[in-house]
C-alpha positions in Angstrom: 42.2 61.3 1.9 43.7 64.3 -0.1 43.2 64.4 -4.2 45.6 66.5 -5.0 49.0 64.8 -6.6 51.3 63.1 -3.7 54.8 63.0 -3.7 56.0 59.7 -5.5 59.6 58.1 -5.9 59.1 57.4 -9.2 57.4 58.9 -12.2 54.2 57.8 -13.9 55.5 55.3 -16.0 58.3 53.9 -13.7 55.4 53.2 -11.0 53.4 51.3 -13.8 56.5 49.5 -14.9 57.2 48.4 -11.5 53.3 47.6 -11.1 53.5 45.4 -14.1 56.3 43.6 -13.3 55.3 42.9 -9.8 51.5 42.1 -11.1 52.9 39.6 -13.4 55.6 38.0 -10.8 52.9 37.3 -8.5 49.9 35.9 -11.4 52.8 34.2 -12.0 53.1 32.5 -8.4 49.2 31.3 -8.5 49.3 29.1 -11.5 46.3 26.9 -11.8 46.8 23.5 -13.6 43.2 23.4 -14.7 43.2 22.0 -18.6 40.6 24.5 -20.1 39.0 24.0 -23.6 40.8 27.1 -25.0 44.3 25.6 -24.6 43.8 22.4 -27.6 43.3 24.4 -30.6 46.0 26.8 -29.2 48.1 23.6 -29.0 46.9 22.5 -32.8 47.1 26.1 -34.2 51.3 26.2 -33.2 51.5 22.2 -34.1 49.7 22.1 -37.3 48.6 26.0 -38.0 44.6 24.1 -37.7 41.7 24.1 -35.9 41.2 21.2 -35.7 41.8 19.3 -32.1 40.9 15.5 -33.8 43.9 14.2 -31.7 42.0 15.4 -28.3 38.8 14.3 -28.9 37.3 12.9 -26.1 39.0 14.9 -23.4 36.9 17.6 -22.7 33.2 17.6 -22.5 33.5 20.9 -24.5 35.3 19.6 -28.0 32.5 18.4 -30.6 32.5 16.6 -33.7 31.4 17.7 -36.8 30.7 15.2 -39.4 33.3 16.5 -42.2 35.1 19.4 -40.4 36.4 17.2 -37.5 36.7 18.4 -34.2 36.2 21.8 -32.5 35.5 23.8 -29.3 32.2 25.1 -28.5 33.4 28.6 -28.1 34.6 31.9 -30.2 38.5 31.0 -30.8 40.2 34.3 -29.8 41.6 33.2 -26.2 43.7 30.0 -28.4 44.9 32.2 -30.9 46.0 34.6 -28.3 47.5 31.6 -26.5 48.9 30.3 -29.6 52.0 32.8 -29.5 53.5 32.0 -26.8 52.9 28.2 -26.8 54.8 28.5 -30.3 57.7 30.5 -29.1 57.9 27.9 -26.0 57.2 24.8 -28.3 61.0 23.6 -29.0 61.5 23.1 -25.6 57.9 21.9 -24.2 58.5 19.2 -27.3 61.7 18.0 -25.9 60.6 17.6 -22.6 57.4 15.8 -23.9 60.5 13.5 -25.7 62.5 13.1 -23.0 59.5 11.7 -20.9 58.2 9.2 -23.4 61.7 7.6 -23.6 61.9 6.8 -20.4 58.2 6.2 -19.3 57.1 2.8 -18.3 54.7 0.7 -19.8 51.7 -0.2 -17.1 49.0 1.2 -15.8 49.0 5.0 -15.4 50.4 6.6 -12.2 47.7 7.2 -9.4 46.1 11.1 -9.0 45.0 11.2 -5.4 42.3 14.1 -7.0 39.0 14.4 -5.2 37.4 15.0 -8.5 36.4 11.1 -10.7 36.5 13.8 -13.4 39.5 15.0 -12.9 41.4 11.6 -12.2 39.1 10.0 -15.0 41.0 13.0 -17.4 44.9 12.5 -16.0 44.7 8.7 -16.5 43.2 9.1 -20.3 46.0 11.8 -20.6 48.8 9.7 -19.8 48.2 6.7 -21.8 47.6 9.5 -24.4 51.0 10.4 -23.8 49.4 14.3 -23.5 50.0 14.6 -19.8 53.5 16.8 -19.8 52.3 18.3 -22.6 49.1 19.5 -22.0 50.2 20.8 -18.4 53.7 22.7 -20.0 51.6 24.1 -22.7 49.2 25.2 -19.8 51.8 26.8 -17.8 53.5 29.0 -20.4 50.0 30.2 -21.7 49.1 31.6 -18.4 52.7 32.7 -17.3 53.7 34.4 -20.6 49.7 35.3 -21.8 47.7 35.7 -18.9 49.7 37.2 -16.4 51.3 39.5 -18.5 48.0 40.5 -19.9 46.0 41.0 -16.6 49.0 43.1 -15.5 49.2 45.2 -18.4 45.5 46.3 -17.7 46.3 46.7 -14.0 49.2 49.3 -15.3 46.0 51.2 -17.8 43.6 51.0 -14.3 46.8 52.8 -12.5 46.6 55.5 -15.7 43.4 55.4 -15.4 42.8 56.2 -11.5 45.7 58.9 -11.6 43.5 60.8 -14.1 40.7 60.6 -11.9 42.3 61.3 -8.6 45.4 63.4 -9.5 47.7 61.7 -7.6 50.2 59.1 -8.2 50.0 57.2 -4.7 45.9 57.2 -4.6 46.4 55.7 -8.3 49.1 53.0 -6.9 47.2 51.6 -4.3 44.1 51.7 -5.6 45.2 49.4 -8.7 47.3 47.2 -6.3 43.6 46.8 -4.7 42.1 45.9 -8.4 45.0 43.6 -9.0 45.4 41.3 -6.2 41.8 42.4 -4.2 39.0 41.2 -7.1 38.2 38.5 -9.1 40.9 39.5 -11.8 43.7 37.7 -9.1 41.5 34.4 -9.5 40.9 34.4 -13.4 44.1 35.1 -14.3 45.4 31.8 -12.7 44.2 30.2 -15.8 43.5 30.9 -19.9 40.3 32.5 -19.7 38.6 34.3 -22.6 35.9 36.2 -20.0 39.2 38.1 -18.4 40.8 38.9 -21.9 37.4 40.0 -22.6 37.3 42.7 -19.8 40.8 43.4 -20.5 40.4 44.5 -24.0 37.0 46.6 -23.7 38.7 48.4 -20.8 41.7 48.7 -23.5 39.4 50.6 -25.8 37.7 52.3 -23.2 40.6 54.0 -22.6 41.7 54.5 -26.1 38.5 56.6 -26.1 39.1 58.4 -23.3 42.2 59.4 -23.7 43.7 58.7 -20.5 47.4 60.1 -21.2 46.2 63.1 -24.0 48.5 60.9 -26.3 47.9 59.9 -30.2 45.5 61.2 -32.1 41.7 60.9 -32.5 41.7 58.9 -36.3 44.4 56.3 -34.2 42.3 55.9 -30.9 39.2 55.1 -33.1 41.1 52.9 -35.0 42.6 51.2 -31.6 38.8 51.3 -30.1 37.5 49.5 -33.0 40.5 46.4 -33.0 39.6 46.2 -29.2 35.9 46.0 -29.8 36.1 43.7 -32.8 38.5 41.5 -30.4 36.2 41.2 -28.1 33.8 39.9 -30.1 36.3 37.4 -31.9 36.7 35.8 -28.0 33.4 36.1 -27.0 29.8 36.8 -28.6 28.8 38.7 -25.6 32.1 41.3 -27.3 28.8 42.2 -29.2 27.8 44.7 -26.7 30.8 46.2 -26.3 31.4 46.9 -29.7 28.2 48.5 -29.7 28.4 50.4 -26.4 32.4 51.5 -27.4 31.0 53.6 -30.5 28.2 55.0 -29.1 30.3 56.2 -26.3 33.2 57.5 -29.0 30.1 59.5 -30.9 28.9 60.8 -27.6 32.4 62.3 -26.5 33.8 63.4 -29.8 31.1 64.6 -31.7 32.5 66.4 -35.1 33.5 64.3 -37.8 31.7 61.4 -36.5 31.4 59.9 -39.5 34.7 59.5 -40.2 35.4 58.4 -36.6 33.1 55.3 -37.4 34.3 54.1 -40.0 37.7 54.1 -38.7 36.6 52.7 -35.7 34.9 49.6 -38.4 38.1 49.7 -39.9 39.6 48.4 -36.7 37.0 46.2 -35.6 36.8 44.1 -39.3 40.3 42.8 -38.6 39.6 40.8 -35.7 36.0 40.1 -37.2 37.3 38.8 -40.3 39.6 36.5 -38.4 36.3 35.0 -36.5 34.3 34.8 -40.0 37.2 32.9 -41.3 37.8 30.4 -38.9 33.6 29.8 -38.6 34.5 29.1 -42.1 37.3 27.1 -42.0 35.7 25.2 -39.3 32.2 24.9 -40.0 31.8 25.3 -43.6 30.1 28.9 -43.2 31.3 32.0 -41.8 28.6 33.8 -39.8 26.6 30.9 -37.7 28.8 30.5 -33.9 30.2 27.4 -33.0 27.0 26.3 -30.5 24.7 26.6 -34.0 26.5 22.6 -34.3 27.5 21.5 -30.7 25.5 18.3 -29.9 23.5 18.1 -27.1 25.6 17.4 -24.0 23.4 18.7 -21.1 19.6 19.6 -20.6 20.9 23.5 -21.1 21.5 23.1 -24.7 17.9 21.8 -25.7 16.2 25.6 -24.4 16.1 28.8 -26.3 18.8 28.7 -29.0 21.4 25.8 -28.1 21.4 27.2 -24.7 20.7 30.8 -24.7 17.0 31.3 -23.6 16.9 35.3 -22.8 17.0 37.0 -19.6 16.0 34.8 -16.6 14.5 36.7 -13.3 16.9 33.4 -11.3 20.0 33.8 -13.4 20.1 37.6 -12.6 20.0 36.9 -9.0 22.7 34.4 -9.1 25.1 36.0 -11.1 25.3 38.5 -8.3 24.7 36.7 -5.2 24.9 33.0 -5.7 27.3 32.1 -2.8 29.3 29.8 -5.4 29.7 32.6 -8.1 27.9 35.7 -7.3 29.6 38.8 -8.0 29.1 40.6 -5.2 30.3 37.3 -3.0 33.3 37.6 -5.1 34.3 40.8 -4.8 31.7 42.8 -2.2 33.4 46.2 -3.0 32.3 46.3 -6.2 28.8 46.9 -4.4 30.0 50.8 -3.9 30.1 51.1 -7.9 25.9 51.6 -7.6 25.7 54.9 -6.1 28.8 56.5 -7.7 26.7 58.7 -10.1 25.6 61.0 -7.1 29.6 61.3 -6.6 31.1 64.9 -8.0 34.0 65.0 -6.1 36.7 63.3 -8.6 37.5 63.9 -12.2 35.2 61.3 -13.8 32.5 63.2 -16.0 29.3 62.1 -15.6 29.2 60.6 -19.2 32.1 57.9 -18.4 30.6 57.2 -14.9 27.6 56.3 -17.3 29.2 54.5 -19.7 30.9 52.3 -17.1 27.7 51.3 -15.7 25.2 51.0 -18.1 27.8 48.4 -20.2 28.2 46.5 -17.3 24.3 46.0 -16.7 23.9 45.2 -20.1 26.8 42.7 -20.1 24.7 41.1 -17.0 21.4 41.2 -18.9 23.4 39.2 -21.3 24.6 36.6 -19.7 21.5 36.1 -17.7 20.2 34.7 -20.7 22.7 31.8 -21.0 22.2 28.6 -19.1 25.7 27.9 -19.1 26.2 30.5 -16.8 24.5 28.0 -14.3 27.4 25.6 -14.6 29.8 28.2 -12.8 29.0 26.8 -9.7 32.4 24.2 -10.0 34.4 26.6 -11.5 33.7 29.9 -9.5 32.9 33.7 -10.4 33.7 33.4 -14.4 31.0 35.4 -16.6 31.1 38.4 -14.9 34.3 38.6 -14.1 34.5 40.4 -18.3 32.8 43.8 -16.2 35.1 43.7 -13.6 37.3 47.1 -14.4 34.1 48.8 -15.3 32.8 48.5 -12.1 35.8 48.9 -10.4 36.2 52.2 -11.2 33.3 53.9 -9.8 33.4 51.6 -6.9 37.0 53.2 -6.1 35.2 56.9 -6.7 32.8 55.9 -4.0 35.1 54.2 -1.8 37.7 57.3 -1.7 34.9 59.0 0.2 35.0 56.9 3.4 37.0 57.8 6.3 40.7 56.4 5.6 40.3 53.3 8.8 37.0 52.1 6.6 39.2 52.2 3.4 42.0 50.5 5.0 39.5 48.0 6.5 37.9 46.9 3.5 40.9 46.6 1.3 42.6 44.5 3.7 39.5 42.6 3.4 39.4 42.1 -0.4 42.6 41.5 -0.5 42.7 38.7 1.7 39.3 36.9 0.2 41.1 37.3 -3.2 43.8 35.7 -2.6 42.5 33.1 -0.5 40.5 32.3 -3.4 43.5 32.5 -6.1 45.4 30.1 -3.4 42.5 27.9 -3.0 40.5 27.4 -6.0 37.3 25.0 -5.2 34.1 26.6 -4.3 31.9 23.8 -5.3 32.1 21.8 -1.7 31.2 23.8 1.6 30.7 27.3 2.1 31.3 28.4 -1.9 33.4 31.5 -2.4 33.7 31.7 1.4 35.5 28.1 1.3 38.8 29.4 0.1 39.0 31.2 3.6 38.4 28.8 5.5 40.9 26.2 4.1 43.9 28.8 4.1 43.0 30.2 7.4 42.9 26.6 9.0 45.3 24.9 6.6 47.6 27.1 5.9 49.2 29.4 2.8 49.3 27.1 -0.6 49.7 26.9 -4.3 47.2 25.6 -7.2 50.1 24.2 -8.7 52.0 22.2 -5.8 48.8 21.1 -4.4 48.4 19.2 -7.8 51.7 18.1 -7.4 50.7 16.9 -4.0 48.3 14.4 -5.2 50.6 12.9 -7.7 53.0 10.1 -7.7 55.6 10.2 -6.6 55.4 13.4 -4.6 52.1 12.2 -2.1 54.4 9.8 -0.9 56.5 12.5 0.0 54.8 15.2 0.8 51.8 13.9 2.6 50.4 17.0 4.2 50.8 19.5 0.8 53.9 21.4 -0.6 55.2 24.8 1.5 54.6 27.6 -0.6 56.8 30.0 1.9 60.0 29.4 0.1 58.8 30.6 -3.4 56.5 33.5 -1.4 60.1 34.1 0.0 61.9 34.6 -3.2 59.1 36.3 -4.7 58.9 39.2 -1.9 62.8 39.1 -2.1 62.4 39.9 -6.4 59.8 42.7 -5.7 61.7 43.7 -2.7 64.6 44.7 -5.1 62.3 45.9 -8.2 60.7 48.8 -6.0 63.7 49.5 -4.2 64.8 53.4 -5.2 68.4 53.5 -7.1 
């Protein structure tokens, strides 16, 4: 396929405008209902400004109790704040909805949730005598449709910059991002609040800072940017170590003079969000430096090895996380296998230093999380860990894939596409064939939704709609919306 810029409709930006709009239309679409730890101290820190989620103990297998501090989550708290903005700018609405309901709810027995899961029906029936049901599921929708989506789209528009730079030409850049969006794991994460995804979107972000993708701002500012990107990934996830270890030594590497004062702009950055963590470890456990798993009681035989949990790289774990047919990687997303021999690749504009970066953070990322046994619990929740190295691998694996004839490339990104969105539609890999479930179900049952099939099982709407929900109507209107959005004026 030729390198050299193609002829394009629009310009730069309008393409990744349009791409980000259309990117966050379609997250949008592929909702998932799932109630994730992350969203009840987002819900507390817009109700209260706290922490503390005392009123939802018992709810999650993930919120603790701390004798004194009350009740937390077991992870970093940078996904809820995140969350928290939105949920607050939705909140006068979600509360009189929540209102409405409760006036005119029924005493009795709680509504039946024809759910395969005990878990799952075990958590909507505690919900609703709770009277946290319509809350917890409105306050789960606007976090992913005006955080999540918008978020993963907004990277897919920097992995469009990103590629054009590489491949000089707007319609390589365009298709090749539209095959990150909606052909790898980031289509499946982004269905719900996940702090793994917002961790691979903001080390890409500063990545790119240091890179330089567009030759806009200037080198003190990017630093700067690089640093509140590394120090945010840290404040969602511990594993954000690495990155903000691999960013500067990357920054140092590629702009040399005045290095010295590049770090300590780039600390600058990074204290911000690492002052927020210290305080809340503070606010919430009395001390500021120890994680949140230093006090988590035991829950599960993981938590009694190595350090409430983490036991250090694991010959089995390292395996799995790429080829377990639940959660593996390469299962996942099997283009992201051409990523290993991109560094005998010259043909693109990638020097050889960010083809290096790009790997070498994402096997250190993998070492990392081979070391936790939580990551053995993925197998009912699907490809989740790894999904944070995601657009580092992506991009060599595009480098290496441009070198195929045209029918392969065609061939495989039809592929990805389709397991990718099978897997968005259909969310359970646990039972049956895993990651390759998904396929099966939509290619014998039919196109759905995560969100009307939970509707499905719920009164009174089984009744009604016995065999599922059509999707095709809203799949209608949403083709119609980015029908008109691309159309040339």
């Amino acid at each position: 396929m030729p390198v050299e810029p193609a002829p394009w409709h629009f310009p730069d930006r309008g393409i990744a405008v349009r791409l980000f709009f259309t990117c966050w239309l379609v997250y949008s679409l592929h909702f998932a209902t799932n109630i994730v730890r992350e969203i009840y101290p987002a819900i507390t820190l817009a109700d209260h400004c706290s922490f503390r989620v005392d009123e939802y103990a018992g709810l999650h297998p993930d919120l603790f109790e701390l004798p004194g501090f009350g009740w937390h989550i077991n992870n970093n708290p940078g996904a809820s704040m995140f969350a928290a903005v939105p949920y607050f700018l939705n909140k006068w609405w979600i509360d009189s909805a929540v209102g409405y309901v409760k006036e005119r709810r029924g005493s009795g027995p709680p509504p039946v949730y024809d759910s395969p899961w005990p878990m799952a029906r075990e958590f909507y029936a505690e919900s609703w005598k709770r009277g946290l049901d319509i809350k917890l599921g409105l306050a789960a929708l606007v976090m992913q449709v005006f955080f999540m989506a918008p978020l993963s789209a907004f990277g897919v528009a920097l992995m469009f910059f990103a590629l054009r730079k590489i491949f000089l030409s707007n319609s390589i850049a365009f298709w090749l991002a539209a095959l990150y969006a909606f052909g790898t794991p980031v289509f499946f994460r982004t269905g719900t609040l996940n702090q793994n995804l917002i961790l691979a979107h903001v080390s890409f972000a500063g990545f790119i800072a240091l890179w330089n993708v567009n030759e806009a701002g200037t080198l003190p500012k990017r630093f700067f940017l690089a640093g509140m990107a590394a120090g945010s990934a840290v404040l969602l996830d511990y594993s954000g170590v690495i990155i903000l270890g691999a960013l500067i030594i990357y920054g140092g590497m590629k702009h040399q003079e005045n290095h010295g004062k590049h770090l300590l702009r780039y600390a600058a950055g990074a204290l911000i969000p690492l002052s927020i963590l210290w305080f809340y470890q503070w606010k919430s456990f009395g001390q500021p430096f120890l994680p949140a798993q230093s006090y988590m009681p035991v829950i599960n035989q993981w938590v009694e090895t190595g350090f409430h949990g983490y036991a250090g790289p694991q010959l089995d774990l390292l395996w799995s996380l790429l080829f377990d047919y639940r959660y593996g990687l390469f299962l996942a997303c099997p283009i992201l296998l051409l990523s290993i021999v991109a560094l005998r690749i010259r043909k693109f504009h990638l020097p050889k230093l960010e083809v290096s970066f790009l790997l070498i953070c994402s096997v250190l990322i993998w070492i990392f999380f081979s070391g936790s046994n939580y990551t053995r619990l993925q197998f009912n929740t699907g490809i989740r860990y790894l999904v944070a190295i995601v657009p580092f691998l992506f991009i060599p694996a595009a480098i290496t894939l441009m070198c195929l004839p045209r029918k392969i490339i065609l061939l495989v990104s039809v592929l990805s596409v389709t397991q990718a969105w099978c897997l968005a539609m259909f969310r359970d890999v646990e039972r049956g064939l895993g990651i390759l479930e998904p396929v099966v179900r939509v290619f014998t049952g039919g196109f759905q939704l995560p969100a009307l099939t939970t509707l499905s099982r719920m009164e009174p709407f089984k009744y009604y709609f016995a065999g599922g929900i059509s999707p095709l109507p809203l799949f209608a209107l949403a083709a119609a919306l980015i029908f008109i959005l691309w159309k040339r004026n």
